[in-house]
C-alpha positions, 0 to 999 in steps of 0.5 A, a space after each residue: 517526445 524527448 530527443 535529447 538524449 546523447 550517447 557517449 562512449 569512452 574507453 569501458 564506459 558508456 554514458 546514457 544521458 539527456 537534459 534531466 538524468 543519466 546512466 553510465 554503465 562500465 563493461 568489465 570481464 565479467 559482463 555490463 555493470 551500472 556504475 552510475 546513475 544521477 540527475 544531470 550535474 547532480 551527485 550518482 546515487 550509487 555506491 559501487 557499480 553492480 551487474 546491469 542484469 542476472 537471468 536464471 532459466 530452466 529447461 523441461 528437465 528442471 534443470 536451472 542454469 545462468 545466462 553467462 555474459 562475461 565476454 559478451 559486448 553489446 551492440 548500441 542502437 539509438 532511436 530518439 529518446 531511446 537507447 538499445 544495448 543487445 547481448 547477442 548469443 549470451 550462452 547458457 551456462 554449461 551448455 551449447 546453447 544461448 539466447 539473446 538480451 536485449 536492454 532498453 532505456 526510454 527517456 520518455 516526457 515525464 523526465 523518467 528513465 523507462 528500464 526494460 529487458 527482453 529475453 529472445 532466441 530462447 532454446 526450445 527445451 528453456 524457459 527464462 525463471 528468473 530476471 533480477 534486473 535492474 540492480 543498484 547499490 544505493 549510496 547512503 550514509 548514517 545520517 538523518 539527512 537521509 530518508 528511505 521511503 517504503 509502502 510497507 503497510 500504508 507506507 513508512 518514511 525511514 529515517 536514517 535509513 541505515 540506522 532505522 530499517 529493521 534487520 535481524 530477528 523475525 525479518 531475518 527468519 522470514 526474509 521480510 527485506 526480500 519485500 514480495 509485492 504485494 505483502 512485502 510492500 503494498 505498491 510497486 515503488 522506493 524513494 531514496 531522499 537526500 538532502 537535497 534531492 530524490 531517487 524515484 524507483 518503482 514498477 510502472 507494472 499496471 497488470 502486475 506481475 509477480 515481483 520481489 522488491 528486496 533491498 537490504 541495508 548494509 552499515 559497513 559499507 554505507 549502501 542499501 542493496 536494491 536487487 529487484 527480481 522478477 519470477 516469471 511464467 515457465 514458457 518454453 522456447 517462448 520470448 519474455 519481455 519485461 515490465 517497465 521499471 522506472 527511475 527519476 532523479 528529481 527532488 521532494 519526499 514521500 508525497 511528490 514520491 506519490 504523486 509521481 506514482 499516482 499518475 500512473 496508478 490510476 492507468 492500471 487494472 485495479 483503478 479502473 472501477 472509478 472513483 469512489 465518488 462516483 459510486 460504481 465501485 463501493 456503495 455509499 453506506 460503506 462509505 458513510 460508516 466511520 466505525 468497525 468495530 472489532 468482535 474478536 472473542 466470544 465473551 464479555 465484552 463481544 456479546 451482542 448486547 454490548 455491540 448494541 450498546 457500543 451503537 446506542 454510545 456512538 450513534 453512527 452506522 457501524 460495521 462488525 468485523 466478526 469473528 469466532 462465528 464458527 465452532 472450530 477454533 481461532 486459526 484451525 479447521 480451514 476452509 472448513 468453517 461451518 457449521 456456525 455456533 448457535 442462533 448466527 443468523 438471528 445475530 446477523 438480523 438483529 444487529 443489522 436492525 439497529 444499523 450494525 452490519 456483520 462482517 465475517 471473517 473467512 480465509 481463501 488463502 490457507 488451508 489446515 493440513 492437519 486435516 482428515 481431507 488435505 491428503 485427499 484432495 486438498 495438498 493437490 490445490 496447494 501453492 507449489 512454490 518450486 518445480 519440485 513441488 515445495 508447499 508454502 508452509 505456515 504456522 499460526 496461533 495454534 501451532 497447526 502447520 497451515 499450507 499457502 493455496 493455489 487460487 488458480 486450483 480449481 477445487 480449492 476455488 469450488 470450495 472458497 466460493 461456496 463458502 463465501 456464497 452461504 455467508 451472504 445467504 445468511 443475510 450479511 452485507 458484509 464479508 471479510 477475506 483474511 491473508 489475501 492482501 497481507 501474504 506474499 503471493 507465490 509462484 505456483 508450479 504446478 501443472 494441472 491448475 488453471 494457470 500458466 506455472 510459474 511467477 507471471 500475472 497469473 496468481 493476481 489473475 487467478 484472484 481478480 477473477 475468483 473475487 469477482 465469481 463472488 461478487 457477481 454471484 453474491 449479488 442476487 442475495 445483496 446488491 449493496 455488498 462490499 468485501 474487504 481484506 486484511 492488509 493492503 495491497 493495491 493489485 486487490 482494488 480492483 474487487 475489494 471495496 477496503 483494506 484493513 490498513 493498521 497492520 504497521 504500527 511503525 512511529 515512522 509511517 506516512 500516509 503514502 497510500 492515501 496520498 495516491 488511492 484514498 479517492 479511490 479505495 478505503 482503510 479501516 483501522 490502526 492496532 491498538 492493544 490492551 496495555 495501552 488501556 490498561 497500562 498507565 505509561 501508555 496514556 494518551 495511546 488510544 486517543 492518538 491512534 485514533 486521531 492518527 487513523 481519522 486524520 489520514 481519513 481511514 475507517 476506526 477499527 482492529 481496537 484489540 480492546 473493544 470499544 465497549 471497554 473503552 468506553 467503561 475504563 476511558 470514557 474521555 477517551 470513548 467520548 473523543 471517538 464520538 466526536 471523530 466518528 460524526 465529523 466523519 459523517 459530516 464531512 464524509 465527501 472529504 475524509 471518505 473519498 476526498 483526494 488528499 493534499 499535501 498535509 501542512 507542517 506545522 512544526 514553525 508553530 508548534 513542538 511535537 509531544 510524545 506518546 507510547 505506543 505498544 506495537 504489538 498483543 503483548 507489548 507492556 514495554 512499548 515504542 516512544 512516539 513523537 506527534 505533533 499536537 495539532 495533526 492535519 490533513 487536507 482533502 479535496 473534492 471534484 468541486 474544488 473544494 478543499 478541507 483542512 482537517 485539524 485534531 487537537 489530541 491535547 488536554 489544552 486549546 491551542 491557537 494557529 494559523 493554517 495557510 494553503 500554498 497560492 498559485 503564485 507562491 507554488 510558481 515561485 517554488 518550482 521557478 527556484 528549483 530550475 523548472 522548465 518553462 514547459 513545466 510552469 505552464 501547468 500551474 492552472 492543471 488541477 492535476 498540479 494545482 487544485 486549489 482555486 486561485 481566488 479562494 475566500 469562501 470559508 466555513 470553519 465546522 467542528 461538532 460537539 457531539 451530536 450538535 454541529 457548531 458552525 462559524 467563520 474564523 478569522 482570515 482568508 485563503 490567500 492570508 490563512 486563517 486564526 484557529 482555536 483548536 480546542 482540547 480534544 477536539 476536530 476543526 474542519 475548514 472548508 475553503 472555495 464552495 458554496 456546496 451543502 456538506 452532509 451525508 450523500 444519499 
């Protein structure tokens, strides 16, 4: 435990401090504020001081009103590592009654700071609402030198973050920067980078609660705006404790950011089915599938014959993700999809025959209101998003009013499940839950649902618990199911076996969530739309968005244009898949379930090209994009071994040199940037450094359509090895075992 923490007080101001960071909070008319938060010595991380704390409560008459602190001074308690501040009888707005505050900073042994808040001496007719703590005003200036980190989608590195976080239009209208988790963001976690340090801010919340990430540039005064708020379960009289929120002032980027997270992340609820190695959580022939391929339409092109010659094409196990099953139209009718258009059943077994296994599409999260059955029944399952009762109203493709659902609802999960029952009765493998993980989950106010109301735990309760009703029901039709779900949310692992991950197309993503989950949970997909093979300024689009998505070790899938139209219009293109799709299968222990590494920068040897990538259906105009030509990935196994994936996405061969850090090169990086003895100790931990010390083994593998080359190239671990990456083509170089690579059993 660290005991180094010093307190000190001078005038206004009390400064909170140990050996790594500290806080320094200022009391002021108006209540607490934080002024200052930095590593020690370092540069504060914030631009102007902000209120340490903001709560709203209610009361059983729906009546809201604020904790008013302005005039209260908190008494200090220290305890070791720990600080306590506790705002005693802080009144209730306009009332005569009041509660107690208490805020506590834990300087615990990973040199973090744990935030919490407590809220105690709660009136018996009151109830905290909402908790917007801890809020900062982050310091940033325009400058590249700056990089915001986001796990919007998979994650996104914002560059000049000022410049390049997206305001106006759409984000406004539908207040994307408020960033709900998950949907808004897919993990609990932020990293400010500056040119020669890092803020780590994230929620260690392994349960989760219902939380808001907002944060929102602001140009005119060089800051973000980082105002986290939390809605919380309406108790009455009832004390509310937080989360902890979590800050650490160290150095690196988005994968020491991940690194940070991961440690904790594989503590919470939603890892605890394992591994996928070790096969208790998504069966092995999922795993082993590189391809799923999009049937979106009805139609040329989506016929079954054509999904049997895409098959015949690629000559690998493929997953359909089917859509347009059922009668009703696109986005219409829900959750009423049946009765299926004609012969569906027979499609599921003739398909599954040749190694194509169906994956419908269903949607447990939104209802059509425009339905005879909504004002009988259904508008009662709603999500009641305030204590007034206001529905989560949405409008889609059809223009048809959709209603966000409660999946505490009793009726509304009745419904659901028996949906998803009658498609594993029709014979298939497979199901795909729609909205789920992409949508911002709500707090539901309404009393007669199988949940506290409120914000809480409750709405990712109600769904771990509904996804494992059909799990477990599901089971007696097909023992080796998976489910997966649109978008990507981590608190969904826990039951979902993967996440279609591309729904962020952004030229500034970074594979953050594979850097903490790919051994733990798969993705599948990159968008890819129809200008980008018919347009010829987007040459290069498809191939490059394939190569991206192999190399960040996610299934192929969500191509707008099928792959049999690839394969007509872009046959190098469709050949270059093929390639991509049996080094998958050849080195699936890696690019399925492997722990990804830091990837290599390759940017001494080799200058980005660019690529123009249409964002969006109906994007002719599209997004210039720069990649490197050669991209990279490093993976590691339970062995030890380790994998360096190399995607040559240019017409020319092209000559490098690839070399993983040694254990003593990695000693003297942390010895120059003043690590701890304590710290330097860990060099031989595999957390730390898995790559063993003395590593000379090497295979270097590439396949050739269906034919596997192997061959050793020139050089070792410890002086890195001569590589050709030809055209078009992958390399893996597998370093430090003697294993037998293939496909698992």
């Amino acid at each position: 435990m660290n005991k180094n923490v010093k307190l000190q007080k001078i005038d206004n101001k009390l400064s909170i401090t140990n050996e790594h960071s500290g806080v320094v909070l200022e009391q002021t008319e108006s209540g607490m504020h934080l002024v200052e938060l930095a590593a020690a010595g370092g540069k504060n991380y914030l631009r102007c001081p902000t209120p340490l704390w903001a709560i709203e409560m209610t009361n059983r008459e729906k009546k809201h009103a604020n904790l008013k602190q302005a005039g209260i001074t908190p008494a200090i308690a220290e305890d070791g590592n720990q600080v306590r501040l506790t705002f005693s009888k802080v009144p209730i707005f306009e009332t005569q009654e009041s509660a107690d505050v208490s805020v506590t900073f834990t300087f615990n042994d990973s040199a973090q700071i744990e935030w919490r808040l407590s809220v105690s001496h709660i009136p018996a007719n009151w109830s905290v609402l909402r908790v917007s703590f801890p809020t900062m005003d982050l310091a940033v200036e325009q400058s590249d030198d700056y990089t915001f980190v986001v796990p919007a989608d998979r994650g996104i590195a914002y560059k000049n973050p000022l410049k390049t976080i997206p305001t106006g239009g759409i984000i406004e209208k539908k207040q994307i920067r408020h960033r709900p988790y998950p949907g808004g963001i897919s993990m609990q976690l932020l990293a400010l980078q500056r040119p020669n340090d890092m803020l780590y801010f994230a929620a260690h919340d392994p349960v989760p609660h219902l939380k808001t990430f907002f944060f929102e540039p602001n140009i005119k005064d060089s800051l973000i705006h980082l105002h986290p708020y939390a809605d919380t379960e309406i108790k009455y009289g009832s004390d509310y404790n937080s989360f902890p929120w979590i800050t650490a002032c160290t150095k690196g980027d988005w994968y020491d950011a991940a690194q940070i997270y991961r440690k904790f992340a594989l503590t919470a609820s939603w890892t605890q089915r394992g591994p996928l190695e070790e096969g208790n959580k998504t069966p092995f022939w999922y795993q082993n599938t590189p391809i799923i391929s999009l049937r979106l339409h009805r139609g040329v092109g989506y016929e079954v014959k054509d999904l049997i010659q895409e098959k015949e094409f690629f000559n690998v196990p493929m997953v359909s993700h089917y859509y347009m099953w059922h009668k009703n139209a696109f986005d219409a009718g829900n959750p009423f999809f049946f009765p299926t258009v004609p012969d569906f059943r027979k499609v599921v077994a003739e398909l599954k025959e040749k190694q194509i296994y169906v994956m419908p599409y269903v949607n447990p999260y939104s209802a059509d209101t425009t339905l005879p059955e909504w004002e009988h029944g259904l508008k009662d399952s709603a999500m009641q998003m305030t204590e007034k009762g206001d529905l989560s109203l949405l409008t889609w493709s059809q223009g048809k009013p959709f209603a966000g659902m409660c999946p505490g609802a009793p009726l509304w999960r009745r419904i659901t499940n028996l949906l998803a029952m009658r498609m594993f009765e029709m014979g298939v493998k497979a199901l795909y839950f729609d909205e789920v993980p992409v949508s911002s989950p709500r707090p539901c106010y309404n009393p007669n649902h199988n949940h506290v109301p409120g914000g809480g735990p409750s709405y990712f309760q109600s769904y771990h618990s509904y996804f494992k009703e059909v799990r477990d029901e599901a089971s007696d039709f097909c023992k080796d199911l998976i489910m997966t779900g649109e978008g990507n949310g981590e608190p969904y692992m826990l039951y979902l076996d993967a996440f279609l991950i591309g729904n962020s197309n952004d030229p500034q993503a970074v594979p953050l969530f594979e850097a903490i989950y790919h051994d733990y949970m798969m993705g599948f997909g990159r968008y890819t739309f129809t200008p980008e093979l018919t347009n010829p300024k987007f040459a290069g689009a498809i191939l490059s968005k394939y190569a991206q998505q192999f190399t960040w070790g996610s299934q192929f899938g969500w191509s707008n244009p099928p792959l049999i139209a690839i394969m007509q219009k872009d046959p190098a293109t469709a050949k270059f898949i093929k390639h991509l799709a049996h080094v998958w299968i050849n080195n699936a222990d890696y690019l399925a379930r492997g722990k990804m590494l830091r990837p290599m920068d390759l940017s001494g040897q080799l200058k980005p090209i660019k690529r123009r990538w249409a964002m969006a259906w109906n994007d002719d105009k599209g997004t210039e994009v720069e990649l490197m030509p050669v991209l990279n990935s490093i993976w590691q196994i339970n062995d030890g071994s380790v994998a360096i994936v190399l995607v040559n996405i240019t017409e020319n061969p092209i000559d490098i040199k690839v070399k993983l850090p040694t254990p003593q090169q990695l000693l003297a990086k942390m010895m120059s940037e003043g690590a701890s003895e304590e710290t330097t100790k860990k060099l031989n931990s595999p957390e730390f450094y898995p790559l063993p010390e003395n590593t000379i083994g090497m295979l270097c593998r590439q396949d050739d359509d269906e034919k596997q080359i192997t061959s050793i190239c020139d050089g070792d671990s410890e002086n890195g090895f001569n590589v050709q990456v030809p055209a078009f083509k992958c390399v893996v170089i597998v370093v430090g075992s003697e294993k037998k690579y293939g496909v698992h059993n």
